[in-house]
N, CA, C and O atoms as a Tripos MOL2 file, in Angstrom:
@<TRIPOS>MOLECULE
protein
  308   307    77     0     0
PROTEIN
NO_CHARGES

@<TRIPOS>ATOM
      1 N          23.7790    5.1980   -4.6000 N.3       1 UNK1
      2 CA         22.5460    4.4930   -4.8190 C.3       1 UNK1
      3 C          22.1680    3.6580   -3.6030 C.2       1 UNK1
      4 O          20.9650    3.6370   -3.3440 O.2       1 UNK1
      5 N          23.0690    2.8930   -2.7300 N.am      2 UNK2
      6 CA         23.4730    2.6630   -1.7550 C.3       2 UNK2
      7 C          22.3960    3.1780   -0.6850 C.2       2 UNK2
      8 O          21.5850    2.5620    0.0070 O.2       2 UNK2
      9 N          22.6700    4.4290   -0.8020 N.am      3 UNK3
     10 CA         21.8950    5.7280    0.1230 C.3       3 UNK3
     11 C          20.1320    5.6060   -0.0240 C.2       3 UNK3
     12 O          19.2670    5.7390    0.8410 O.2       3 UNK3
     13 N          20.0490    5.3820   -1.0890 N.am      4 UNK4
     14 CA         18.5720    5.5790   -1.2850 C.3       4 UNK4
     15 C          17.1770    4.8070   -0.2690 C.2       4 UNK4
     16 O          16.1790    5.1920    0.3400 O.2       4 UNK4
     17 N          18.0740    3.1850   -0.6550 N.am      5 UNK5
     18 CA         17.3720    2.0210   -0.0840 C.3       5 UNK5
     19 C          17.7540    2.1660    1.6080 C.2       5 UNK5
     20 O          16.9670    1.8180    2.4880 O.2       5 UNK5
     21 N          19.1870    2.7780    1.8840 N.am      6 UNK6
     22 CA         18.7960    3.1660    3.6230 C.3       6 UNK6
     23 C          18.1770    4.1540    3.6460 C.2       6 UNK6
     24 O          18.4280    4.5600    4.7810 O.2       6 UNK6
     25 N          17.2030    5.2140    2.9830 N.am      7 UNK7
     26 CA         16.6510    6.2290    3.5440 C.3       7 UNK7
     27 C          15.3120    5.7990    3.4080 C.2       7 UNK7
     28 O          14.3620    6.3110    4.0010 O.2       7 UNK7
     29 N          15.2430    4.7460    2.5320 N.am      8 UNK8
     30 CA         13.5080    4.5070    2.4370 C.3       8 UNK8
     31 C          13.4680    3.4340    3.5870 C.2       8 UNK8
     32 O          12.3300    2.9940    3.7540 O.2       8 UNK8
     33 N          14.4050    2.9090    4.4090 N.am      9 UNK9
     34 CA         14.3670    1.7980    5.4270 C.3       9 UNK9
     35 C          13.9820    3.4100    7.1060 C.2       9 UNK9
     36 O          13.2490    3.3400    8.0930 O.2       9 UNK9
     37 N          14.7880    4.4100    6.6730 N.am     10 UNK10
     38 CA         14.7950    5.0770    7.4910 C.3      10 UNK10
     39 C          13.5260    5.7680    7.7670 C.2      10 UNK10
     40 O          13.1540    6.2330    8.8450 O.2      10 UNK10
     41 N          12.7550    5.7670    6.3330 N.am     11 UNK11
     42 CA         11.4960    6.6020    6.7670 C.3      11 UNK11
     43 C          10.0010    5.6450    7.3420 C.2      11 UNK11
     44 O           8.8470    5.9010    7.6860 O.2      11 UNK11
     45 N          10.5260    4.9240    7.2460 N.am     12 UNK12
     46 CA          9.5310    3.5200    7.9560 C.3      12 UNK12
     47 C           9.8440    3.4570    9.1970 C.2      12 UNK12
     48 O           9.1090    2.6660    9.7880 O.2      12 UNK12
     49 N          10.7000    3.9990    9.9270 N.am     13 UNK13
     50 CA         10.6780    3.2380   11.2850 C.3      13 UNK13
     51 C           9.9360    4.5330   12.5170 C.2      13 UNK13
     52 O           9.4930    4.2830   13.6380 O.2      13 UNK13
     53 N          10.0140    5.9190   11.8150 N.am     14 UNK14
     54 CA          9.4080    6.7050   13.0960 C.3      14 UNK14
     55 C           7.5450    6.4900   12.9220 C.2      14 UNK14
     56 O           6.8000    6.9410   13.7920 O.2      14 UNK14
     57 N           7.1040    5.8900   11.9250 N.am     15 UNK15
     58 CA          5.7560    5.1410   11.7110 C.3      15 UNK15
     59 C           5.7540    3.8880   12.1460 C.2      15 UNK15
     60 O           4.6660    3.3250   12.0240 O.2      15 UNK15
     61 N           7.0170    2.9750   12.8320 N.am     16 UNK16
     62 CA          6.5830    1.7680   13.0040 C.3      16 UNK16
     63 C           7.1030    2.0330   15.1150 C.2      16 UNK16
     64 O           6.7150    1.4710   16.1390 O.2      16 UNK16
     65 N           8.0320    3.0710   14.8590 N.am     17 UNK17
     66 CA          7.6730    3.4840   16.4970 C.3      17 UNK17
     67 C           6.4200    4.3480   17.0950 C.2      17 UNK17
     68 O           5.7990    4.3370   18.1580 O.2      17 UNK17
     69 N           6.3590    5.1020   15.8860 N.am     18 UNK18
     70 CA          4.8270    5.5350   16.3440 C.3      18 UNK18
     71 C           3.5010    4.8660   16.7220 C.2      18 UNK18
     72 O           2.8840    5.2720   17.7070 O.2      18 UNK18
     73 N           2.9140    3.5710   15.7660 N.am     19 UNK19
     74 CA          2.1740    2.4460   16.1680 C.3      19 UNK19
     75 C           2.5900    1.6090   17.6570 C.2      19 UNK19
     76 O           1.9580    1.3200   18.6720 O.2      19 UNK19
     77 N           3.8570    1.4200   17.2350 N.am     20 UNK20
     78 CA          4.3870    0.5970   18.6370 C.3      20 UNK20
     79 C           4.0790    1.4600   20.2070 C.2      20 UNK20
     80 O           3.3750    0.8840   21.0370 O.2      20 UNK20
     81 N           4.5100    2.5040   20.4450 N.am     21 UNK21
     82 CA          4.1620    3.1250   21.0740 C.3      21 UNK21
     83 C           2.2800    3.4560   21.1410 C.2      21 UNK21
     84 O           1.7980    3.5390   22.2710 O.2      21 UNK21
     85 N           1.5030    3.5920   20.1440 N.am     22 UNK22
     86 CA          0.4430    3.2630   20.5770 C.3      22 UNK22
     87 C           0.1360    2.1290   21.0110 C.2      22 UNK22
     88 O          -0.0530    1.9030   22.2060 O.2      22 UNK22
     89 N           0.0530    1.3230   20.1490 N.am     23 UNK23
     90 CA         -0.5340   -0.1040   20.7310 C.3      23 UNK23
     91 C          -0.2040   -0.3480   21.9990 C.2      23 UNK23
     92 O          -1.0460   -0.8240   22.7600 O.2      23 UNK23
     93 N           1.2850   -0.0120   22.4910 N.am     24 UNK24
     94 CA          1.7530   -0.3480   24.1470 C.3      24 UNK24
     95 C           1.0080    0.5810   25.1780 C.2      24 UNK24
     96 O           0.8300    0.3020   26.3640 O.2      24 UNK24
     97 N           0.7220    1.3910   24.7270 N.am     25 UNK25
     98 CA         -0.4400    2.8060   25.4790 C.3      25 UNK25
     99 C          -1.9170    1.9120   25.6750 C.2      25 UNK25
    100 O          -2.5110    1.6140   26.7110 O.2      25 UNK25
    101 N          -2.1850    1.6700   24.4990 N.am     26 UNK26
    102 CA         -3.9810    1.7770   24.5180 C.3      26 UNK26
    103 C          -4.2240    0.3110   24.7130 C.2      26 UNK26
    104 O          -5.4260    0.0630   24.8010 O.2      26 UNK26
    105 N          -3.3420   -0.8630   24.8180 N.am     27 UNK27
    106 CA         -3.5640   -2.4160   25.3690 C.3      27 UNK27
    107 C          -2.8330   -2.2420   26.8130 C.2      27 UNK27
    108 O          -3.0260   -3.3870   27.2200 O.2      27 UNK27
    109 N          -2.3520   -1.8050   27.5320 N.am     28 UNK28
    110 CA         -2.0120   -1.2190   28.6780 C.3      28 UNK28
    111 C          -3.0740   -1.8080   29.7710 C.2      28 UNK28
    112 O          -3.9390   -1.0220   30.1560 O.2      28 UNK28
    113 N          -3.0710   -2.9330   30.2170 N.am     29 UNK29
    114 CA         -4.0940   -3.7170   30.7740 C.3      29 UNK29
    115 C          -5.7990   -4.2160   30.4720 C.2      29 UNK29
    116 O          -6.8540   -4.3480   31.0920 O.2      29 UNK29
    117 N          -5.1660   -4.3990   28.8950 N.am     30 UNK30
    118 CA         -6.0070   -4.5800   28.3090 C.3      30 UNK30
    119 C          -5.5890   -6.1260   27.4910 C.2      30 UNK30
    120 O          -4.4350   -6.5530   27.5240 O.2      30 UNK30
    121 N          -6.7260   -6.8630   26.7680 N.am     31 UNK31
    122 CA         -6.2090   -7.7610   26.5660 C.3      31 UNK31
    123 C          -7.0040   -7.7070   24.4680 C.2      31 UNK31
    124 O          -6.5820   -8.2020   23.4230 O.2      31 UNK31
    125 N          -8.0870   -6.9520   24.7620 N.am     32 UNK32
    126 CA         -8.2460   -6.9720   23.4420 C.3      32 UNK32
    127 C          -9.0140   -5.9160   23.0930 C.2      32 UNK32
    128 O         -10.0150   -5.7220   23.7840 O.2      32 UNK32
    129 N          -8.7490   -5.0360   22.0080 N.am     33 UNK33
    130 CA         -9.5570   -3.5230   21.4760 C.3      33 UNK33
    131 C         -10.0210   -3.6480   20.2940 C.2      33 UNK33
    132 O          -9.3580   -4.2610   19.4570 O.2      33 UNK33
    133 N         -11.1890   -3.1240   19.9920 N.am     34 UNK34
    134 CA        -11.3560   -3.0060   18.6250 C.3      34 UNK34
    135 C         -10.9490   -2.0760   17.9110 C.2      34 UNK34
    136 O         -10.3610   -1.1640   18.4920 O.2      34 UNK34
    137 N         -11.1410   -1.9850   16.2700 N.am     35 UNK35
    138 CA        -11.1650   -1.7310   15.8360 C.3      35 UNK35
    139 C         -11.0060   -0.5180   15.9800 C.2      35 UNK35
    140 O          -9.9290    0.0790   15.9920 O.2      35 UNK35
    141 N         -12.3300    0.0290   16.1260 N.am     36 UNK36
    142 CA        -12.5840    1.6510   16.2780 C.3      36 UNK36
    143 C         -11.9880    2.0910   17.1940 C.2      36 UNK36
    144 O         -11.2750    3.0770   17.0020 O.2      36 UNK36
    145 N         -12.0860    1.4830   18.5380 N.am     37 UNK37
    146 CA        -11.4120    2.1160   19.2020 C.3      37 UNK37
    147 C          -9.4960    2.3990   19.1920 C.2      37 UNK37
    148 O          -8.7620    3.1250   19.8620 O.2      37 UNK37
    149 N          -9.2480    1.3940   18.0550 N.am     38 UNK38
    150 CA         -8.1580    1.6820   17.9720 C.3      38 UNK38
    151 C          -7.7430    3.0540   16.9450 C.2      38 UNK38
    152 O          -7.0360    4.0240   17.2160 O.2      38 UNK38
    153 N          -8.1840    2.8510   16.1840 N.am     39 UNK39
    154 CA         -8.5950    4.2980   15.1840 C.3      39 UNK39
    155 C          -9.1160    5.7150   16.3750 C.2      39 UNK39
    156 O          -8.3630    6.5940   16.7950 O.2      39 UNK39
    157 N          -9.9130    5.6270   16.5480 N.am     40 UNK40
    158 CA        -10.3130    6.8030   17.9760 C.3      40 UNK40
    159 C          -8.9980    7.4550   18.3870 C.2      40 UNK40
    160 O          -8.6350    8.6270   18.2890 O.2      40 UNK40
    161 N          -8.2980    6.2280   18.9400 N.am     41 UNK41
    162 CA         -6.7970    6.5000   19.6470 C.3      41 UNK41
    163 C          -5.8260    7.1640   19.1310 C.2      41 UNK41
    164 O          -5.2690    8.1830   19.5400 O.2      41 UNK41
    165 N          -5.5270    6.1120   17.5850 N.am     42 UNK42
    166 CA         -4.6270    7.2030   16.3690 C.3      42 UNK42
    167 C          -5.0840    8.6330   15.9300 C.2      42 UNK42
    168 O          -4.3540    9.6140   15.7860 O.2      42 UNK42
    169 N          -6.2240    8.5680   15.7730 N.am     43 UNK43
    170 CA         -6.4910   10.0300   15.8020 C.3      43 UNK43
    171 C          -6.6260   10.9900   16.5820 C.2      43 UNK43
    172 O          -6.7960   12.1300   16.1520 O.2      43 UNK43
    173 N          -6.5560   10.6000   18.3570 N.am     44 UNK44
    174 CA         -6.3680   11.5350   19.2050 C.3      44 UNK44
    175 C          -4.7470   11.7400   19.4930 C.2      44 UNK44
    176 O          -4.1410   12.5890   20.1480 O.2      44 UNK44
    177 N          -4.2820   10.5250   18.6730 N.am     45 UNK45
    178 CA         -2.8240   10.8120   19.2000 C.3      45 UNK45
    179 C          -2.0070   11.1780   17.7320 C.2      45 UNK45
    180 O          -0.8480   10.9040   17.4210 O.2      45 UNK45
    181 N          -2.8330   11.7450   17.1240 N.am     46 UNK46
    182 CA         -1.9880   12.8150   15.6450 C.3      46 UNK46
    183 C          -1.6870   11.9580   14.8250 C.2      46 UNK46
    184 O          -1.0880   12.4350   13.8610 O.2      46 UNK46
    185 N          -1.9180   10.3650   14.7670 N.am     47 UNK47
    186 CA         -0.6350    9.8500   14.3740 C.3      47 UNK47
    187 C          -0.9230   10.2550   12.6970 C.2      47 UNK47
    188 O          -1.7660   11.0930   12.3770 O.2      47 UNK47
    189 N          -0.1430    9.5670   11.7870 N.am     48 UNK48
    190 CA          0.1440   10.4010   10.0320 C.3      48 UNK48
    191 C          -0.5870    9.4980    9.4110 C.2      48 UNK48
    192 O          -0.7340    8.3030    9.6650 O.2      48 UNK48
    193 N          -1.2170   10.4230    8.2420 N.am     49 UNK49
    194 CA         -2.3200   10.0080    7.9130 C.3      49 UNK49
    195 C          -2.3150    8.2240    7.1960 C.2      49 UNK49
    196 O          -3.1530    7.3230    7.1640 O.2      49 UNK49
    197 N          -1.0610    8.3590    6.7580 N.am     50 UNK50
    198 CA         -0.5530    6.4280    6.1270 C.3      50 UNK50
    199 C          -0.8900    5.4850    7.4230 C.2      50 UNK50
    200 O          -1.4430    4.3900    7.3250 O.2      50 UNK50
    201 N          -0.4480    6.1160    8.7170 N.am     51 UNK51
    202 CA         -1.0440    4.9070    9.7240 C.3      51 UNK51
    203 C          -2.6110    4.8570   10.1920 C.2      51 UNK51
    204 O          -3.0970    3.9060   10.8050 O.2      51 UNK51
    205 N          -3.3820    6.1370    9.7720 N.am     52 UNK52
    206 CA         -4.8690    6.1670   10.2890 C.3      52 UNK52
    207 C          -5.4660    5.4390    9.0290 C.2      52 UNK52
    208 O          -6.6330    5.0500    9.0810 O.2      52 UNK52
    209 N          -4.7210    5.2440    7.9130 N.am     53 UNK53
    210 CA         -5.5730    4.7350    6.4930 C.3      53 UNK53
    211 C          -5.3280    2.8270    6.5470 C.2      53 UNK53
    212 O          -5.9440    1.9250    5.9800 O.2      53 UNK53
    213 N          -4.1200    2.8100    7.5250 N.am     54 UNK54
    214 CA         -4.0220    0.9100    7.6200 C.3      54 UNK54
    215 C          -4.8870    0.7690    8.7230 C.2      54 UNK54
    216 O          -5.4320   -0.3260    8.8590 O.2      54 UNK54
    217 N          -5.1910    1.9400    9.7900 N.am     55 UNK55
    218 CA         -6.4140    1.1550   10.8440 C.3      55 UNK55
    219 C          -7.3210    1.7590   10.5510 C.2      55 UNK55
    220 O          -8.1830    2.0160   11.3920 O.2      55 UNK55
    221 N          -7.4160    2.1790    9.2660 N.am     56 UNK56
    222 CA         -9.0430    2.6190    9.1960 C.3      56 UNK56
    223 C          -9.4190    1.1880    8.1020 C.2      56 UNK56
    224 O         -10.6070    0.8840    7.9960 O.2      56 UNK56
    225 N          -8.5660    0.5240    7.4760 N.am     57 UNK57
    226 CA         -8.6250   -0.6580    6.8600 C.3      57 UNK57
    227 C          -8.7010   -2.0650    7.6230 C.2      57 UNK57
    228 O          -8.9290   -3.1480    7.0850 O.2      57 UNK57
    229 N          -8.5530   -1.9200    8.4760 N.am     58 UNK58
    230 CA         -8.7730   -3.1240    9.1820 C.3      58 UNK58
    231 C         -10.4220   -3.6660    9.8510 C.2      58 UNK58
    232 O         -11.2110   -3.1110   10.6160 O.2      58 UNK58
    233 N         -10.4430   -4.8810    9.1990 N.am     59 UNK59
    234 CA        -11.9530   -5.1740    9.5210 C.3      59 UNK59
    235 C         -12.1740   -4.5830   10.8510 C.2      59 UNK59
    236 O         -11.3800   -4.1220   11.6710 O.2      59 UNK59
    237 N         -13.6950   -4.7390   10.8570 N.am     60 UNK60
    238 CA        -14.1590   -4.3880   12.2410 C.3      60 UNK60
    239 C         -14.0070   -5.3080   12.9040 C.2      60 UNK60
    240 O         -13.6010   -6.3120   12.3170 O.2      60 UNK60
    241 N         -14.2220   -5.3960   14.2160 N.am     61 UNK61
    242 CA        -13.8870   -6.4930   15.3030 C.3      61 UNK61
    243 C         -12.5690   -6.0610   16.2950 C.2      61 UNK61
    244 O         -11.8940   -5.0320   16.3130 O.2      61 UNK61
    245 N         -12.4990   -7.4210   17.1890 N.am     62 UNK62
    246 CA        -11.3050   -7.0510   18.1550 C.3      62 UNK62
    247 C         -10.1650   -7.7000   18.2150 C.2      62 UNK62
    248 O         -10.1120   -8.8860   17.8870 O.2      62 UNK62
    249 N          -9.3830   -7.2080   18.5250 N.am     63 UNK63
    250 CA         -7.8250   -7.7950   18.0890 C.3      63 UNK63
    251 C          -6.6720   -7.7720   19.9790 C.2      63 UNK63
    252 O          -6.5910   -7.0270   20.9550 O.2      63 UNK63
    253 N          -6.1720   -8.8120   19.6090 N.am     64 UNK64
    254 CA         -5.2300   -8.9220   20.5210 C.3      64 UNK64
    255 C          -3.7910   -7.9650   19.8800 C.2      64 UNK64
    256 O          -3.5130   -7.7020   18.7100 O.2      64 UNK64
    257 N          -3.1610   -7.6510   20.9870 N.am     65 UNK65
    258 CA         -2.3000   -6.7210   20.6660 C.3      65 UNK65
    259 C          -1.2070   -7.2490   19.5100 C.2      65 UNK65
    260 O          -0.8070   -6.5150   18.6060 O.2      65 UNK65
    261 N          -0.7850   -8.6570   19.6890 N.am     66 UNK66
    262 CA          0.0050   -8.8970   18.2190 C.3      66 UNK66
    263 C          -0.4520   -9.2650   17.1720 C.2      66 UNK66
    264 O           0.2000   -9.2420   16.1280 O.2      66 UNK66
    265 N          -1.7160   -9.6910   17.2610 N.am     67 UNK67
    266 CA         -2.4160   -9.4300   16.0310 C.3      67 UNK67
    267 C          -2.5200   -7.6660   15.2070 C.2      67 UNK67
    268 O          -2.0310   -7.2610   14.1520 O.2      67 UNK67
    269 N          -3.1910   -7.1180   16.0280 N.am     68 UNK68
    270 CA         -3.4370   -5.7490   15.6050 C.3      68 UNK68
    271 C          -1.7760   -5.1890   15.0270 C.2      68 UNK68
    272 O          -1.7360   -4.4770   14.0230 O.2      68 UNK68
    273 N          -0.7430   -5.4990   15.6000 N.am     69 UNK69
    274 CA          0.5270   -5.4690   15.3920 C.3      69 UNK69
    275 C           1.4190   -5.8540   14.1650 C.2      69 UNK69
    276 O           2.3620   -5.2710   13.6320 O.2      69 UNK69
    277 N           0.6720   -7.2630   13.8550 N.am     70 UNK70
    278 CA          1.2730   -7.6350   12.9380 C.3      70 UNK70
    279 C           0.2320   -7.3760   11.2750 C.2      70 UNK70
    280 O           0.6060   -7.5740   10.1190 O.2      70 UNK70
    281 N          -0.8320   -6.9850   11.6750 N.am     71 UNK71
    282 CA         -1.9540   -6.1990   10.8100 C.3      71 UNK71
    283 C          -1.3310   -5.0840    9.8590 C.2      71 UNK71
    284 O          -1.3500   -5.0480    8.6280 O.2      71 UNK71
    285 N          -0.7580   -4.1550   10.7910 N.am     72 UNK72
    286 CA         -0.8310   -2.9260   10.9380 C.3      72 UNK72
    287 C           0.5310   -2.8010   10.5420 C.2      72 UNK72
    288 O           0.7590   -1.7300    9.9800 O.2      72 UNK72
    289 N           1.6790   -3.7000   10.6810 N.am     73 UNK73
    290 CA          3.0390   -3.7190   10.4620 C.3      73 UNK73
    291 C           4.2280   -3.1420   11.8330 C.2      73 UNK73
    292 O           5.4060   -2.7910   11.7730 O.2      73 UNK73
    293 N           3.4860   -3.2300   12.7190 N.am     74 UNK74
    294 CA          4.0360   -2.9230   14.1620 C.3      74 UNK74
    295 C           4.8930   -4.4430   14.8400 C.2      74 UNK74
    296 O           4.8200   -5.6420   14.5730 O.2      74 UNK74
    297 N           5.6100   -3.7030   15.7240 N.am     75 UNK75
    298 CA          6.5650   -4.9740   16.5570 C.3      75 UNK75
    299 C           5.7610   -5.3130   18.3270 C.2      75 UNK75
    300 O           6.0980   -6.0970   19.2140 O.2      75 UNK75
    301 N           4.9470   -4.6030   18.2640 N.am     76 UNK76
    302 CA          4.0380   -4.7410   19.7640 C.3      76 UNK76
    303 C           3.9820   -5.9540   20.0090 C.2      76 UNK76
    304 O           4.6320   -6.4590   19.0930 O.2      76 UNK76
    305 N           3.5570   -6.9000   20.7760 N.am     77 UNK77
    306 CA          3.3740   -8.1650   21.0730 C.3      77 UNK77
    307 C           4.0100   -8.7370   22.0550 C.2      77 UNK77
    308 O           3.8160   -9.9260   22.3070 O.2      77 UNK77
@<TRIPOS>BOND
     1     1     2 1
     2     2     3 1
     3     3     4 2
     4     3     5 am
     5     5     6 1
     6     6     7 1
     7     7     8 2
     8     7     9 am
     9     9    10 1
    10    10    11 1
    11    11    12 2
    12    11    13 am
    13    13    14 1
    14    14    15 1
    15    15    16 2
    16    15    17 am
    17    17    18 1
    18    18    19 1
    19    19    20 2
    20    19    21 am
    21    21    22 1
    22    22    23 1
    23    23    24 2
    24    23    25 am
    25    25    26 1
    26    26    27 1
    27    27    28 2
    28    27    29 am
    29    29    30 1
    30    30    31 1
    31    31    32 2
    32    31    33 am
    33    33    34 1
    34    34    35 1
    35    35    36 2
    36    35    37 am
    37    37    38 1
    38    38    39 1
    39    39    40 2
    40    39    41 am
    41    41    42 1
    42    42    43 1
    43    43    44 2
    44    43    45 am
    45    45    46 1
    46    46    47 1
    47    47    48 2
    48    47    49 am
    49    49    50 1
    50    50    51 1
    51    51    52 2
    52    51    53 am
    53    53    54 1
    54    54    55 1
    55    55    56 2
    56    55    57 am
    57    57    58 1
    58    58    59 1
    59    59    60 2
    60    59    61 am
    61    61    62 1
    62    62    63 1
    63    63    64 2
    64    63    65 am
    65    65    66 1
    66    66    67 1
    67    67    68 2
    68    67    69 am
    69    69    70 1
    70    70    71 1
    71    71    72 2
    72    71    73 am
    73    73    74 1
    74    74    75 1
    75    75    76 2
    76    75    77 am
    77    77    78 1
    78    78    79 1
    79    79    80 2
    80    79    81 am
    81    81    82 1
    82    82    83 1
    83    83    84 2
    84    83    85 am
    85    85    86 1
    86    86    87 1
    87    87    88 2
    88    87    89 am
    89    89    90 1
    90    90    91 1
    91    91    92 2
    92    91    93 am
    93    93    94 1
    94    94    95 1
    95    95    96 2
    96    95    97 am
    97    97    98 1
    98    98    99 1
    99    99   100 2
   100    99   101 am
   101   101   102 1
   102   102   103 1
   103   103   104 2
   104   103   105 am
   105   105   106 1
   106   106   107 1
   107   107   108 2
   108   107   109 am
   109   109   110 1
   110   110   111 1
   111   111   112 2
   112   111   113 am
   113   113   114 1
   114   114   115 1
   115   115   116 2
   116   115   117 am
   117   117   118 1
   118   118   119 1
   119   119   120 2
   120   119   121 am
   121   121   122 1
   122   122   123 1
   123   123   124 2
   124   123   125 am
   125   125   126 1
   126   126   127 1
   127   127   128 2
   128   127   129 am
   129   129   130 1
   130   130   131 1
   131   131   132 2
   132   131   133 am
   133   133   134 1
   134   134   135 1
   135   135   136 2
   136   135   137 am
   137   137   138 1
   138   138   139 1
   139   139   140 2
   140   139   141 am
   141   141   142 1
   142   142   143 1
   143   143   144 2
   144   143   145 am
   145   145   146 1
   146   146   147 1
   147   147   148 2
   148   147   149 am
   149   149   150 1
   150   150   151 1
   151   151   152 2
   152   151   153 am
   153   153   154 1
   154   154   155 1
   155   155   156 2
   156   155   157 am
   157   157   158 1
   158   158   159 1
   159   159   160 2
   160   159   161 am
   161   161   162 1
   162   162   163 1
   163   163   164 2
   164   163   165 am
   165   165   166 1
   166   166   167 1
   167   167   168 2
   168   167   169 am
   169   169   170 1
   170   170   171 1
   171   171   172 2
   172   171   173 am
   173   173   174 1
   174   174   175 1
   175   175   176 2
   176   175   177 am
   177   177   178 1
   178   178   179 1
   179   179   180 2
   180   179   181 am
   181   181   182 1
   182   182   183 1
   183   183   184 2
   184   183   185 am
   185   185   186 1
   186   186   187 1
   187   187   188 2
   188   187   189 am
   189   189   190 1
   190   190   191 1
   191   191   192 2
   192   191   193 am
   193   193   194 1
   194   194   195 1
   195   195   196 2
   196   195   197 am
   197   197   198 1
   198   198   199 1
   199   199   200 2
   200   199   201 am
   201   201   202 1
   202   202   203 1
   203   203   204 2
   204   203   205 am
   205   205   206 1
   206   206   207 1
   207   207   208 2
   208   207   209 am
   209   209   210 1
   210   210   211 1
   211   211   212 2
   212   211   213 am
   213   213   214 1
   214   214   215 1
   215   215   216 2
   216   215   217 am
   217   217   218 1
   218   218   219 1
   219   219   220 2
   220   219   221 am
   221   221   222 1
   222   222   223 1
   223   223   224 2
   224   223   225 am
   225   225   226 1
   226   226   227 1
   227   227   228 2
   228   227   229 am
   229   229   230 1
   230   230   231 1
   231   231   232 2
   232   231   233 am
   233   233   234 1
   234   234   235 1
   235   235   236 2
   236   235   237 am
   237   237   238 1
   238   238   239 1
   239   239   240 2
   240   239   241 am
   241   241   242 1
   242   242   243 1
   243   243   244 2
   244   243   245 am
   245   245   246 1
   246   246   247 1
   247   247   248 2
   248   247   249 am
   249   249   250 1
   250   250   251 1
   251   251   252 2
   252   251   253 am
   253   253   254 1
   254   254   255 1
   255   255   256 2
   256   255   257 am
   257   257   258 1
   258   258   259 1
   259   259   260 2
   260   259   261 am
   261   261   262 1
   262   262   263 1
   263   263   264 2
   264   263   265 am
   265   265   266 1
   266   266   267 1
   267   267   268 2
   268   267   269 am
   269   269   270 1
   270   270   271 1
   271   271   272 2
   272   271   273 am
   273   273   274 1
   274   274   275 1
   275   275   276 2
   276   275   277 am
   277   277   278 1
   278   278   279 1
   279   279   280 2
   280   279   281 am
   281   281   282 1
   282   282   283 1
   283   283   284 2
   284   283   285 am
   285   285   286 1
   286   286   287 1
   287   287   288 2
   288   287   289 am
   289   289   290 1
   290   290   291 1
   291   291   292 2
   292   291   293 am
   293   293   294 1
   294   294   295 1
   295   295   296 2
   296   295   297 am
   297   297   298 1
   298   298   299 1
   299   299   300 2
   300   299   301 am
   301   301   302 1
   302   302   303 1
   303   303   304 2
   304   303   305 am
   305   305   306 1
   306   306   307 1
   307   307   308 2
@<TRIPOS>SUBSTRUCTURE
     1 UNK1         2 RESIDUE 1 A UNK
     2 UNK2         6 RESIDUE 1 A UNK
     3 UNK3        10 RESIDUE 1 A UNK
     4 UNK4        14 RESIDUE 1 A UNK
     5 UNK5        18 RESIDUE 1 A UNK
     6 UNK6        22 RESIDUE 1 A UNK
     7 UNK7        26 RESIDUE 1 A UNK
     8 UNK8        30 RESIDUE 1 A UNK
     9 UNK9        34 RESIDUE 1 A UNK
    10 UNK10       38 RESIDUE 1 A UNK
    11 UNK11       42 RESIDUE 1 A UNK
    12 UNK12       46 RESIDUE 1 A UNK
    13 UNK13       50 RESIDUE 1 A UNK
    14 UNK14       54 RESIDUE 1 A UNK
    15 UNK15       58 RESIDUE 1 A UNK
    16 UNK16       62 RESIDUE 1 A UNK
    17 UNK17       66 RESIDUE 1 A UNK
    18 UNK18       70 RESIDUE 1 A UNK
    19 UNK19       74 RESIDUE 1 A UNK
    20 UNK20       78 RESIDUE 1 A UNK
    21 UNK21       82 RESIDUE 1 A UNK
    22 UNK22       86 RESIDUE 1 A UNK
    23 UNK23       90 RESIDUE 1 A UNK
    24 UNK24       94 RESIDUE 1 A UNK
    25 UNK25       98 RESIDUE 1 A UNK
    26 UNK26      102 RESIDUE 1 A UNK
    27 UNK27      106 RESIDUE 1 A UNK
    28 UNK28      110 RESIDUE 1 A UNK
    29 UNK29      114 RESIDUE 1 A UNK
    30 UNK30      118 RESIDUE 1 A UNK
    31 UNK31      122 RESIDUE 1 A UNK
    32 UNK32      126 RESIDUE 1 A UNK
    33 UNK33      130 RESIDUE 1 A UNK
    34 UNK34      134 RESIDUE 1 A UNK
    35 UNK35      138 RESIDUE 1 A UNK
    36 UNK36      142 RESIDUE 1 A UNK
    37 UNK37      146 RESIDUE 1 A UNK
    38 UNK38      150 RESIDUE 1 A UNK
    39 UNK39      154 RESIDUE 1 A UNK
    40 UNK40      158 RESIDUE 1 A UNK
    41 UNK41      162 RESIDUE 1 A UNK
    42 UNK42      166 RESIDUE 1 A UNK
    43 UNK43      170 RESIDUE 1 A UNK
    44 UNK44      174 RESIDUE 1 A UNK
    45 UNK45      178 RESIDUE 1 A UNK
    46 UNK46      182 RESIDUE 1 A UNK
    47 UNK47      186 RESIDUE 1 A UNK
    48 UNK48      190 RESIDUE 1 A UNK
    49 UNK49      194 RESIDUE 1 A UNK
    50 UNK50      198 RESIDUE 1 A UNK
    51 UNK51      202 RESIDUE 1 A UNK
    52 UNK52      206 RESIDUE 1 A UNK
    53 UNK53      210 RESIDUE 1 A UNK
    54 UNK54      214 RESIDUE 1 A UNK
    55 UNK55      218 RESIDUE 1 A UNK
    56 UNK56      222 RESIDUE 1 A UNK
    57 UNK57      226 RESIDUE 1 A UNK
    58 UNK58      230 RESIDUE 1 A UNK
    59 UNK59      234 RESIDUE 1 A UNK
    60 UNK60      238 RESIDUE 1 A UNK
    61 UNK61      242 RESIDUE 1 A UNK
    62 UNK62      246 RESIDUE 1 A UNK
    63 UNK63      250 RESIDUE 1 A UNK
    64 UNK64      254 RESIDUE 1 A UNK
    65 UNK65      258 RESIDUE 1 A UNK
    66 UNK66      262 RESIDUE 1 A UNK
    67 UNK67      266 RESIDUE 1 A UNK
    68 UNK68      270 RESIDUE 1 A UNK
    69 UNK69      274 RESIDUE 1 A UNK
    70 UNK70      278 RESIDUE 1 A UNK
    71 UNK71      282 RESIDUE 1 A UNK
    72 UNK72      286 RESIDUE 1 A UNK
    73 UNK73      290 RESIDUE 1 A UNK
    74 UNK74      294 RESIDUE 1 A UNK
    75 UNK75      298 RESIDUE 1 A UNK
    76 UNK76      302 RESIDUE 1 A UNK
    77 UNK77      306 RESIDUE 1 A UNK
């Protein structure tokens, strides 16, 4: 039973390296993106559909990278 609660810890993290790795891409001398354009990004970069449905939920406007991070459930910042 043990097993269960590490596999549901396990299936969260290639979605929370996947965000991380965006956000470090697309703020990449940047200091703040919106919204859309952050969505634009996830969807040119495949990401799964549970992470395009938390930035397709996020108000409109612009976000600094640990904001958008800690939004979204990412470690970027």
């Amino acid at each position: 039973m043990g097993g269960v609660s590490e596999d549901a810890s396990v299936t969260e993290q290639p979605d929370s390296r996947l965000l991380d790795e965006l956000l470090d891409d697309i703020y990449h001398g940047q200091e703040r993106i919106s919204q859309v354009d952050i969505y634009r990004r996830a969807v040119a970069a495949e990401l799964p559909a549970q992470l395009l449905a938390r930035i397709a939920a996020l108000p409109q406007g612009e976000y600094a990278v640990d904001e958008a991070a800690d939004l979204l459930g990412g470690t970027a910042g």
